[in-house]
N, C-alpha and C positions, 0 to 999 in steps of 0.2 A: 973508581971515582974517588978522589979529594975528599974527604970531607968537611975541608975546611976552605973547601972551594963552591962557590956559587955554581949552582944548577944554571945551563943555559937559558933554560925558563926564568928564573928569578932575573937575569939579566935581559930579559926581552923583558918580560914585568916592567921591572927600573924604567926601560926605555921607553916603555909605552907610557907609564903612570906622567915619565917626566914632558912627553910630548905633549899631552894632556894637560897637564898645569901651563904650559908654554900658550896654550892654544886657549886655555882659557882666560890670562891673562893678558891674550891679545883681545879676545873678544870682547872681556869689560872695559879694557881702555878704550876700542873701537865705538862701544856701545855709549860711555860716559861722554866721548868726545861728540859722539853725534846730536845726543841730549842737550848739549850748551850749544851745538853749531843751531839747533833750532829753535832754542832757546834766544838764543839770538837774534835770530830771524823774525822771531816774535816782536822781541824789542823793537826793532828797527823798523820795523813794519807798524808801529803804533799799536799793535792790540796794548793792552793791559798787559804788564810784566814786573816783575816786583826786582829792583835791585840784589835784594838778600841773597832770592832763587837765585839769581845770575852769580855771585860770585859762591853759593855752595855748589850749581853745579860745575863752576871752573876749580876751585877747591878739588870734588870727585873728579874732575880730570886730571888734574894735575898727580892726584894721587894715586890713580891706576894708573898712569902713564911712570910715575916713579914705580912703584911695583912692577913694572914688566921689565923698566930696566935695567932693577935691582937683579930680578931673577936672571934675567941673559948676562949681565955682567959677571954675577956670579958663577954661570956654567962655561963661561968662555974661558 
C-alpha cells in the first residue's frame, strides 16, 4: 500500500460526509422555502402577519438556496 495514497475508506468517508452536506443543504433550503410559502399563506389569508417576518424569512431563503448553490457549483 501507498502511503501517501488515500485508503479506500477514507475515500468512501469523503463521499459519504460530502453526500451529507449535499443533502443537508437541500433540506434547509427546502425547509426555509416552505416556512415563507406559509408564511405567505398566512398573509394572504388575513390572519395577523408582520411584514419584517416575511422578508426575514425570504432573506433565510434566499440564503439557503445561495448556499446549496454555492456548494453544487463548486463540486461540479
Amino acid at each position: 500500500m501507498n502511503p501517501g495514497a488515500p485508503a479506500s475508506f477514507d475515500r468512501r468517508d469523503a463521499a459519504r460526509d460530502e453526500r451529507y452536506e449535499r443533502e443537508r443543504l437541500r433540506d434547509e433550503a427546502r425547509y426555509r422555502r416552505e416556512r415563507l410559502e406559509l408564511y405567505r399563506a398566512r398573509l394572504y389569508g388575513g390572519r395577523a402577519a408582520s411584514q419584517s417576518r416575511l422578508r426575514e424569512l425570504e432573506r433565510a431563503s434566499d440564503g439557503a438556496t445561495a448556499r446549496l448553490r454555492r456548494y453544487e457549483t463548486a463540486r461540479s
